[in-house]
N, C-alpha and C positions, 0 to 999 in steps of 0.2 A: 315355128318362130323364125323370124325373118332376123335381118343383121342391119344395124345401124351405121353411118357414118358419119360424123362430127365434121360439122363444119365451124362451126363458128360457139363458143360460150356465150348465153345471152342476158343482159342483165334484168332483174325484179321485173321493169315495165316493159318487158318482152310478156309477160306472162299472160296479159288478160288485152291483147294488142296482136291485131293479124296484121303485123308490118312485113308483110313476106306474101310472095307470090313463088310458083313453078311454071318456068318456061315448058314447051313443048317439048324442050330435049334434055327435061329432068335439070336446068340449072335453078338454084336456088337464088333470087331475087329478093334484097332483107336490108330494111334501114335503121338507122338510128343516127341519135342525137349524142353529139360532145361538142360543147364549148361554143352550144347557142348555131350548130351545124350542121344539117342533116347531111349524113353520109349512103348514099345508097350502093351495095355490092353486090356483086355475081358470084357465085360459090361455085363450081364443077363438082360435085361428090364423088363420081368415076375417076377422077385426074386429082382430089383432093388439094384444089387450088381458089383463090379466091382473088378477085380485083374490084376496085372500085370506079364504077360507073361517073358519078358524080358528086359534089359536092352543092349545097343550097342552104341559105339562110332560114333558121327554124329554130324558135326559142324550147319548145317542149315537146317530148316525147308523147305527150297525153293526148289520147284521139288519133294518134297515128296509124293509116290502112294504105296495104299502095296496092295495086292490080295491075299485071299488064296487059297490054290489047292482045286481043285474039290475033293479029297480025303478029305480036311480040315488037312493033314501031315507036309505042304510045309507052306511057303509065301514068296510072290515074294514081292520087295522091289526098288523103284524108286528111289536113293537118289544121293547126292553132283550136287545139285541143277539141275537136270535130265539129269546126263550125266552117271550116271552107273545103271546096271541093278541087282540084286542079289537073290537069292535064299537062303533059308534056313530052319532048323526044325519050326514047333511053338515055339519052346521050344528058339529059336537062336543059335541053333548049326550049325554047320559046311555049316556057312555064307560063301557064293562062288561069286566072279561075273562073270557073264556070260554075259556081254557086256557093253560095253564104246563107247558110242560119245566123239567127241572135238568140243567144241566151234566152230562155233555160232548153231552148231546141239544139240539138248535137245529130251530124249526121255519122249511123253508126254501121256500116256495110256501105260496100258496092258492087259490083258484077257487070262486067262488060255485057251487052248483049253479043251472040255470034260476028255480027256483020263490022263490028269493032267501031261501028259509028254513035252508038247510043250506049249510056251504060245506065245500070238499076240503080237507085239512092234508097238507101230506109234511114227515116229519118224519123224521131222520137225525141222527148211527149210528142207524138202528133194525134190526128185525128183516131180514138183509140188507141189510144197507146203510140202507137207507130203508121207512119206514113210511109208511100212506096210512089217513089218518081223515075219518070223517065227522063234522062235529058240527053239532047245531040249536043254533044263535044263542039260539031264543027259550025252549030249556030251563036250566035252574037248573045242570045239571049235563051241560054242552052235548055233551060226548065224552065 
């Protein structure tokens, strides 16, 4: 059995919500919502420290997924309750989206590809159940 370290308490709609990613050098990357806010932070679990990356306008926790790029430059961003897709710095700059469902479609995963230019979408009811897109970030009309 391995040993735990607490970074952070998480509320109810952490539960069934991969709003957290791990960088390459184990820090832990984790958002959440208060007061209509998305707050995104960096945890150290070695250093048992935490700071917040940025702040962004977000009415609901629901549908929430973030990923970062395989560079660790980017992260990708699930939100308004899994019907848009977004990219942006670490830092939350020049916040873009690069894709929208409409009801009753929700996009519910994502995955960088390696090259950190394209990433994976599954996206559901789709054909079968669920659909699987490719889109580049860095095109105009990314999927």
């Amino acid at each position: 059995s391995g040993t735990a370290t607490l970074l952070r308490k998480l509320g109810a709609t952490y539960d069934n919500n991969p709003s957290r990613d791990v960088t390459k050098d184990g820090k832990a990357i984790y958002g959440h919502v208060e007061e209509k806010q998305l707050h995104i932070s960096i945890g150290d679990p070695a250093a048992g420290t935490e700071r917040e990356l940025f702040q962004t306008p977000m009415a609901s926790e629901k549908g929430l997924a973030l990923r970062v790029s395989p560079d660790e430059g980017r992260l990708a961003l699930i939100a308004d309750e899994g019907h848009t897709v977004s990219v942006m710095s670490m830092a939350g700059e020049d916040r873009r989206e690069i894709y929208r469902v409409a009801p009753p479609y929700t996009i519910g995963n994502l995955r960088w590809y390696p090259n950190g230019q394209s990433m994976l979408l599954v996206v559901w009811p789709g054909i079968r159940e669920k659909s699987a897109l490719k889109c580049d970030y860095r095109r105009e009309a990314a999927c």
